[in-house]
Structures are given as C-alpha cells and as structure tokens.
C-alpha beads as a LAMMPS data file, in Angstrom:
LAMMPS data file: protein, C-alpha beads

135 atoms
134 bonds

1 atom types
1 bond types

-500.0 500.0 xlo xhi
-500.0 500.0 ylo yhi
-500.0 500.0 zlo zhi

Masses

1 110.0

Atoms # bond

1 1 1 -434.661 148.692 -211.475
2 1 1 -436.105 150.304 -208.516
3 1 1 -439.511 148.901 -207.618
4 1 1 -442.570 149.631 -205.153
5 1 1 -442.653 147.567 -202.293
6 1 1 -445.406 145.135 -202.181
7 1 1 -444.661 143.285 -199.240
8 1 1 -447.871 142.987 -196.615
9 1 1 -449.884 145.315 -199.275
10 1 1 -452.320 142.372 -198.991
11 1 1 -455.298 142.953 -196.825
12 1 1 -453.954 146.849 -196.381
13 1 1 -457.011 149.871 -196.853
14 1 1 -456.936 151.971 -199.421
15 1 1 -455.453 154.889 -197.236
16 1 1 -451.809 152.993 -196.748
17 1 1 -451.919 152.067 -200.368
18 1 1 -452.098 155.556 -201.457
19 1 1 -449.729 156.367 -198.647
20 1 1 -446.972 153.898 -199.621
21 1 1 -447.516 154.324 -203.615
22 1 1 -448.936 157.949 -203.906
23 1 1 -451.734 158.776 -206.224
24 1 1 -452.747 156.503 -208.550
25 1 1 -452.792 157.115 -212.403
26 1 1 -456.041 155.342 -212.734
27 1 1 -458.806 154.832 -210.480
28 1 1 -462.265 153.033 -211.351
29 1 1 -464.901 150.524 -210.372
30 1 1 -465.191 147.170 -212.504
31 1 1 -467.057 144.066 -211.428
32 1 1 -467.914 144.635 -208.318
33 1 1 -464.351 145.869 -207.039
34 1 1 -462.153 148.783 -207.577
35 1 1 -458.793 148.977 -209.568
36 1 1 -455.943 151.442 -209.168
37 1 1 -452.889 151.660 -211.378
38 1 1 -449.885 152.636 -210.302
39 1 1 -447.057 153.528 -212.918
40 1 1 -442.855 154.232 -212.380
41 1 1 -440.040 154.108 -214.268
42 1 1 -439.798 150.336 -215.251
43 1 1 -443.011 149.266 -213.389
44 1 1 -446.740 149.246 -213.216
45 1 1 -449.006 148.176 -210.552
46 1 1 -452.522 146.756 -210.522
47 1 1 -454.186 146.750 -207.513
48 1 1 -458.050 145.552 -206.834
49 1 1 -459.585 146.678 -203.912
50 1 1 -462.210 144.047 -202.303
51 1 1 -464.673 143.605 -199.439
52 1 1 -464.231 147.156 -197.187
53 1 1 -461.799 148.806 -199.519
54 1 1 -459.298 146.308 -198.812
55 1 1 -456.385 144.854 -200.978
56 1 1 -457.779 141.894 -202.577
57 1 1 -454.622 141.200 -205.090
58 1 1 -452.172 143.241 -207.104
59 1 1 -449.913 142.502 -210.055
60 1 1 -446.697 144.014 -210.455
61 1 1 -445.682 144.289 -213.843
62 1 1 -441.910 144.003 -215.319
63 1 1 -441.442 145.350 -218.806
64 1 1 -437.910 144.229 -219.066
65 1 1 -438.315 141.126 -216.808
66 1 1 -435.781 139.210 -214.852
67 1 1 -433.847 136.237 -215.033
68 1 1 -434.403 134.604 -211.823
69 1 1 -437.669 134.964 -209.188
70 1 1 -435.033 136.373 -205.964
71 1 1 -434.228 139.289 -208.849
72 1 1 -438.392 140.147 -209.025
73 1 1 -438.843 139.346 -205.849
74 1 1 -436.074 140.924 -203.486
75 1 1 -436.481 144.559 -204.388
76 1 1 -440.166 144.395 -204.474
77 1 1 -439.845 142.951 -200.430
78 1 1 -440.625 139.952 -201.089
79 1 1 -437.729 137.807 -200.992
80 1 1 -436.482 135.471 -198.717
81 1 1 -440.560 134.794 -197.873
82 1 1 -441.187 133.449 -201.804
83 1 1 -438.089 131.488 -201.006
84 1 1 -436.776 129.136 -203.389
85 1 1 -435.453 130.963 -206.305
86 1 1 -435.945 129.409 -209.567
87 1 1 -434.788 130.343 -213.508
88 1 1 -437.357 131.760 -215.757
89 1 1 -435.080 129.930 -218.662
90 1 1 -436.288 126.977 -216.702
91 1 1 -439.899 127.457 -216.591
92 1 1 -439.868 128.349 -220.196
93 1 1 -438.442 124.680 -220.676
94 1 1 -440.790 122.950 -218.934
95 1 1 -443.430 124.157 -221.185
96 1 1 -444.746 126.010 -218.391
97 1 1 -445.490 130.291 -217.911
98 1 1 -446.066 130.361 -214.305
99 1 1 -443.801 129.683 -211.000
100 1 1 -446.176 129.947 -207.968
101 1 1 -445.465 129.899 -204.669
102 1 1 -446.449 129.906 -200.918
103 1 1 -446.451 133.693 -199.379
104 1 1 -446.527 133.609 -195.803
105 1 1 -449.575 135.424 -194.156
106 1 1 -448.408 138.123 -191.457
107 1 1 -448.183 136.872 -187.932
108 1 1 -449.882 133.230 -188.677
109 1 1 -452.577 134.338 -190.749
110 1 1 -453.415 132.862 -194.168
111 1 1 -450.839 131.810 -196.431
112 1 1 -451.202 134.119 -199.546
113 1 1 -450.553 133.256 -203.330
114 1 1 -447.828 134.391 -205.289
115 1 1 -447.610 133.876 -209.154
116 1 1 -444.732 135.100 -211.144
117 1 1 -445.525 135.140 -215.202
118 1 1 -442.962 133.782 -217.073
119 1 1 -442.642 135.108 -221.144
120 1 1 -439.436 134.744 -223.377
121 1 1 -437.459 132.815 -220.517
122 1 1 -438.157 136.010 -218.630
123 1 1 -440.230 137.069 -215.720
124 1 1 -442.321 139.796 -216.857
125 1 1 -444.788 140.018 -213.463
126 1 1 -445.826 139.461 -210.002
127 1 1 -449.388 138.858 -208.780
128 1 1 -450.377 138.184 -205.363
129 1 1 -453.629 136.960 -204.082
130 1 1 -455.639 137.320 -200.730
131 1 1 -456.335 133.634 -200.761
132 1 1 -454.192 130.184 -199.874
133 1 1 -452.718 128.669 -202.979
134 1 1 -454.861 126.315 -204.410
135 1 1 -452.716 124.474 -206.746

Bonds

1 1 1 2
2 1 2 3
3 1 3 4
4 1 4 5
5 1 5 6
6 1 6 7
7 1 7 8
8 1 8 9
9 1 9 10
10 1 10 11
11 1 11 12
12 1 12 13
13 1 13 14
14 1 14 15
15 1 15 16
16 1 16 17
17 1 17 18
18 1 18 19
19 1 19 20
20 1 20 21
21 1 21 22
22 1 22 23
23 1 23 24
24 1 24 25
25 1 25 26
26 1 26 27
27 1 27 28
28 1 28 29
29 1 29 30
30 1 30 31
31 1 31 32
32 1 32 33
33 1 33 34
34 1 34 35
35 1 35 36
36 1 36 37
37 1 37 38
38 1 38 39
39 1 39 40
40 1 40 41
41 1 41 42
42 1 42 43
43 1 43 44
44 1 44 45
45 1 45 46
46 1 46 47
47 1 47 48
48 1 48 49
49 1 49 50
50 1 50 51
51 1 51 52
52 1 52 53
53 1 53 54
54 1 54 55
55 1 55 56
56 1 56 57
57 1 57 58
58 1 58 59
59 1 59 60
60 1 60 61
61 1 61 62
62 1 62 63
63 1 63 64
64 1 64 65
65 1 65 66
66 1 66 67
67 1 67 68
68 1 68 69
69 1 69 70
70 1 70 71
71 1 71 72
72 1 72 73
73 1 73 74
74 1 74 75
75 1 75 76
76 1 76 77
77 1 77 78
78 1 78 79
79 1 79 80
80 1 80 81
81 1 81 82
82 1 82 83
83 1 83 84
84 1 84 85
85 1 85 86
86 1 86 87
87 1 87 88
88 1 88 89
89 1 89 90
90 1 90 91
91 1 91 92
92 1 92 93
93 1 93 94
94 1 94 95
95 1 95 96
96 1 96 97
97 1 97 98
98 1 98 99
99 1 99 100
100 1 100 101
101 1 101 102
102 1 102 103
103 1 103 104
104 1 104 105
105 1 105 106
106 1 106 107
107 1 107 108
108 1 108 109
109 1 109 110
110 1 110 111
111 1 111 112
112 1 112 113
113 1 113 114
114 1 114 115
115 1 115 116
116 1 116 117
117 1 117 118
118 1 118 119
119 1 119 120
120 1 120 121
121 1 121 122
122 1 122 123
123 1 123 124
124 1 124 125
125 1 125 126
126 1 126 127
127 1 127 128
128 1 128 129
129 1 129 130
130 1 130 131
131 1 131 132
132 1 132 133
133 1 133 134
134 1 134 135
C-alpha cells in the first residue's frame, strides 16, 4: 500500500499541505477549525487546520489495516520515531483499541501524540496530535 507521508505535517500551513497532498476532496469549516480530506488508493486523510491555518492533527485512515504499528507507520514516515513496534493481535488481547505513543517534536520542540486504532486485531488508522501525550 502506498501511503501519503505524514511525517512533520504537524504544525505545517495550509500551503505545504496542499503542496505535499494536492487538492483536497473536501474542504469545510466545523467548530471553529477547518477540515480537509484527502483520499488515494487504500487511504484517506483527515486533516484539521487550527490557530493561523496551521495543522492541528490529522488521521490517516487504513481500510485494510496492518498487522504490526512499523507496517502503518514506516511508509507513512513515521517509523523508527514511533519506535517500538507492537502487534495489533496483541492490543486486541489486552482488551484494548488503541497503541499510543511518543512522536518526537522537530528539532526539540514538543513531543507530539500518536494514536494508532486498533479493530479486528488490525490497525485500521493513524492520528496525530499537536499536543504532548497526556496519557
């Protein structure tokens, strides 16, 4: 599965995002912030745009899923800096849906958050957020 490249999209202006991901297939203002979809073959991408048009959070979406986080996570650019892998199978057993992680802000800035949703002992999406994890 080829996917977009969401590495450092965080805190980028709406300019590079359309830039790096083309036009979006939806574009519209909800709750204060704006959302733009993104859509390829085997992906979708959700991205809210905050405080001066800035990347607030996105989720990357999965339809078939994968196995392991590194498999989400290393063609999206995000992999070794979500470092350690881990099993959907074995978040599924756990009880739990969600394996979260550390991102690493660029060049010493704020950590980010990382969530990948877990459904079916697969990993179905990736959703990143402009703010330290809090868990």
């Amino acid at each position: 599965m080829r996917l977009p490249r969401v590495d450092g999209l965080i805190g980028a202006g709406s300019d590079e995002v359309t830039r790096r991901l083309g036009r979006p297939v939806a574009d519209r203002s909800a709750g204060g912030g704006r959302w733009l979809r993104f859509e390829g073959r085997g992906w979708g991408l959700r991205v809210r745009l905050g405080t001066g048009r800035r990347v607030a959070s996105w989720t990357l979406n999965l339809p078939g899923g994968t196995s392991t986080l590194r498999e989400a996570a290393e063609p999206a650019g995000l992999w070794p800096a979500c470092a350690p892998d881990a099993e959907a199978a074995g978040a599924d057993a756990t009880g739990s849906s969600l394996l979260r992680r550390r991102l690493p802000g660029p060049e010493g800035s704020t950590d980010r958050s990382l969530t990948a949703t877990v459904r079916g002992g697969r990993i179905v999406a990736l959703t990143a957020f402009d703010e330290p994890p809090d868990w």
